[in-house]
N, C-alpha and C positions, 0 to 999 in steps of 0.2 A: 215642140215634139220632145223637147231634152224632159220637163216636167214629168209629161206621161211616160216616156221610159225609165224615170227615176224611180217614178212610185212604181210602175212594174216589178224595175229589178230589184226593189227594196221589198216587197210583198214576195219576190221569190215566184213572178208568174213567167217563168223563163217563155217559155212558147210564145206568149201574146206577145210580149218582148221582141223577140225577132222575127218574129209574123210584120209587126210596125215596122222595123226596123226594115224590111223587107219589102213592105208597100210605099213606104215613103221614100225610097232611095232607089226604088225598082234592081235592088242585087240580086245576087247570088245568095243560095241558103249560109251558104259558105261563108262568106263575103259579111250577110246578116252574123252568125252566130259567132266569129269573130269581133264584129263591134258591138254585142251586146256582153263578152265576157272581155273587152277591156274598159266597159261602162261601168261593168260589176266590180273591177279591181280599180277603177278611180273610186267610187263610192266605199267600197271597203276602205280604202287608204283616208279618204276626207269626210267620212260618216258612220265610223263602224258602230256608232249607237243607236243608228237607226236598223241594224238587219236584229232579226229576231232570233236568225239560228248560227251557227259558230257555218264555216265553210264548208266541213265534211256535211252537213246535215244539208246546208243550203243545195247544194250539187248530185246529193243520195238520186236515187233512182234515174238521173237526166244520161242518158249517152248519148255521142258525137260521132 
């Protein structure tokens, strides 16, 4: 599962993200969008040449 949510949150497909993250763990939305934005900040920290947009762009349009 860690693969497919990496290339998720590296493509920046935030929904599908914690949709997975959410059928696979049966959580909370909450619970989901939580582990998918400390998924997105270990990846920034140990891969930041794979996201294609800087932060503010990554996160544009998403509210919580």
């Amino acid at each position: 599962m860690t693969d497919d949510l990496d290339d998720l949150v590296l493509r920046g497909q935030r929904i599908r993200g914690i949709k997975l993250i959410k059928d696979t763990f049966d959580c909370t939305l909450h619970e989901a969008l939580d582990f998918y934005v400390d998924r997105y900040h270990k990846l920034r920290q140990t891969r930041p040449d794979d996201f294609t947009e800087s932060p503010e762009e990554y996160w544009e349009g998403f509210y919580s």
